[in-house]
C-alpha positions in Angstrom: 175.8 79.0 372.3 172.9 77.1 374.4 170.8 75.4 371.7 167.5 74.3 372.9 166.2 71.1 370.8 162.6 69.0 371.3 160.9 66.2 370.4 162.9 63.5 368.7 166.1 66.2 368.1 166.7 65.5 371.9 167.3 61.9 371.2 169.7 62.9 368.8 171.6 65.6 370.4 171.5 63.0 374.1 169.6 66.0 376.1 167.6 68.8 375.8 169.9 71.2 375.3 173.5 71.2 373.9 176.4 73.8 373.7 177.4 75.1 370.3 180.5 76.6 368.9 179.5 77.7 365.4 181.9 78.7 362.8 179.8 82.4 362.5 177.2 84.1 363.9 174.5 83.2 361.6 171.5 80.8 362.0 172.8 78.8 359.8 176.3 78.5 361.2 174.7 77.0 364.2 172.7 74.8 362.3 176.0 73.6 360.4 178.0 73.3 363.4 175.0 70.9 364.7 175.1 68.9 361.7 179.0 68.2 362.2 178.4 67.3 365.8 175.2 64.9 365.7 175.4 63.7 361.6 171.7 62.1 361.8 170.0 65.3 362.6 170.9 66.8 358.8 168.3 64.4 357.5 165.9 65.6 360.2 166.1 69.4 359.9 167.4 69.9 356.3 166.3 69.5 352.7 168.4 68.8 349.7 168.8 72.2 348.5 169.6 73.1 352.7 166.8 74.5 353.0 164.8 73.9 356.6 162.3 71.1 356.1 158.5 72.3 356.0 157.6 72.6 359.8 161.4 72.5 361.2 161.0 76.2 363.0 164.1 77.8 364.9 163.0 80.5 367.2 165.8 83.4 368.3 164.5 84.8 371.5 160.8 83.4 370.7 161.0 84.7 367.5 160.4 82.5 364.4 163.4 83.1 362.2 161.3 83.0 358.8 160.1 86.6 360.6 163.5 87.9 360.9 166.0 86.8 358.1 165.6 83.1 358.0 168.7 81.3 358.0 171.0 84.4 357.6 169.5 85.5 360.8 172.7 87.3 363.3 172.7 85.5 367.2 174.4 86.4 369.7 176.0 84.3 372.1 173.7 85.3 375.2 170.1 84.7 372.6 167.9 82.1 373.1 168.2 79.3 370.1 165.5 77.2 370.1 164.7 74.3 367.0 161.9 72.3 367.0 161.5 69.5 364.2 158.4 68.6 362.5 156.0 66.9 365.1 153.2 65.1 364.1 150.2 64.6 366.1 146.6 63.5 367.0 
């Protein structure tokens, strides 16, 4: 799966977009298989209790996920996955 990442996430992830082979089909399979793949974004997208951090938003085909089923939310390989971190401004 094509994951689309901005801001500082593309520093991370060394472009702005990166290929994904999640474990599942869930949001948060994606997000996990991330996490394994680039370690430092865990502390960018993730709270303690793995929760996303306040303002981290994925969106599945330009939909926010905290409208569908946040991160228990079904993809498919040919969606659009799309996380944007918290972005300050000014």
């Amino acid at each position: 799966m094509k994951v689309k990442v901005f801001a500082n996430l593309r520093e991370i992830c060394g472009g702005i977009s990166v290929e994904v082979k999640p474990d599942g089909d869930r949001v948060i399979d994606i997000l996990d298989k991330m996490v394994e793949m680039f370690p430092d974004i865990e502390e960018e997208i993730f709270t303690d209790e793995k929760k996303l951090k306040p303002f981290v938003h994925v969106y599945i085909n330009g939909k926010n996920i905290i409208h569908l089923d946040d991160l228990e939310t079904m993809v498919k390989e040919q969606d659009q996955f799309a996380l944007f971190p918290p972005v300050a401004g000014g």
